[in-house]
C-alpha positions in Angstrom: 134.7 125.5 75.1 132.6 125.1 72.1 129.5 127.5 71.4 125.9 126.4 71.5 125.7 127.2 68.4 128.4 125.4 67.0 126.6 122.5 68.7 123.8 122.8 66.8 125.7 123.4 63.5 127.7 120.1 63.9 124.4 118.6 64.7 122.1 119.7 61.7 125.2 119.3 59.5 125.4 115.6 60.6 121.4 114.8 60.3 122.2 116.0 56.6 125.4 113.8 56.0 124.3 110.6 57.6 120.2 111.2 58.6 119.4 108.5 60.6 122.4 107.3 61.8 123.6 110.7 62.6 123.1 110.1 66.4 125.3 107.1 65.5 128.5 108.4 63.6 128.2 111.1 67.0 128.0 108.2 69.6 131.4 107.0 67.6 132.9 110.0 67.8 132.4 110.2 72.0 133.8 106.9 72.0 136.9 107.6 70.0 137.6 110.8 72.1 136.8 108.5 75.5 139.4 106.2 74.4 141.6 108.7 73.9 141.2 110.0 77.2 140.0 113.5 76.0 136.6 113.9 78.5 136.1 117.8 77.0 135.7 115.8 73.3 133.8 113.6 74.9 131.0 115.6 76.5 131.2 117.6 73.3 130.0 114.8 71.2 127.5 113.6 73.6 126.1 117.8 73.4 125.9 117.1 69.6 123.5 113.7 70.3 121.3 115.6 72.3 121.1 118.3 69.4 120.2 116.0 66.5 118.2 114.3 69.2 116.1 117.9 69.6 116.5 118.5 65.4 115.8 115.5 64.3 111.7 114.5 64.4 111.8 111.1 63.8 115.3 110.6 66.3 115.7 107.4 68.1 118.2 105.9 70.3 118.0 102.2 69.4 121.2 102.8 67.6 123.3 104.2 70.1 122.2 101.5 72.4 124.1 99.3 70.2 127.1 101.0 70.3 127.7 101.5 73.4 125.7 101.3 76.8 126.5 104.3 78.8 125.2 106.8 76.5 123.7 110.0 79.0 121.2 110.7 76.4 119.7 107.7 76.3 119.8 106.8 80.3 118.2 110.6 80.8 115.4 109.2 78.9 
């Protein structure tokens, strides 16, 4: 199991590499796990949205909406 704060490190350190489409590159990553059938990588990915999500002031899902439609972030909304 991954650490909270590991979480949180993945997530700030992808705000800094991509910035706004840091949600997106983490959405990507979920699906690539998904597809893979690995459900742990999955819901580790989808942790790391809802951290840049809570880092990230000016965070929006309009891209993940476009990658794919069953993101739990964005239906939580």
């Amino acid at each position: 199991m991954v650490e909270e704060i590991d979480i949180y490190r993945a997530a700030n350190l992808l705000i800094k590499q991509h910035g706004e489409e840091a949600a997106l590159f983490a959405a990507m990553q979920a699906d690539e796990f998904l597809k893979k059938g690995d459900l742990d990588g999955k819901v580790m990915w989808l942790a790391v949205i809802s951290a840049i999500e809570e880092l990230s002031p000016t965070f929006g899902h309009s891209s993940c909406r476009i990658h794919w439609e069953s993101c739990d972030p964005c239906l939580s909304r």
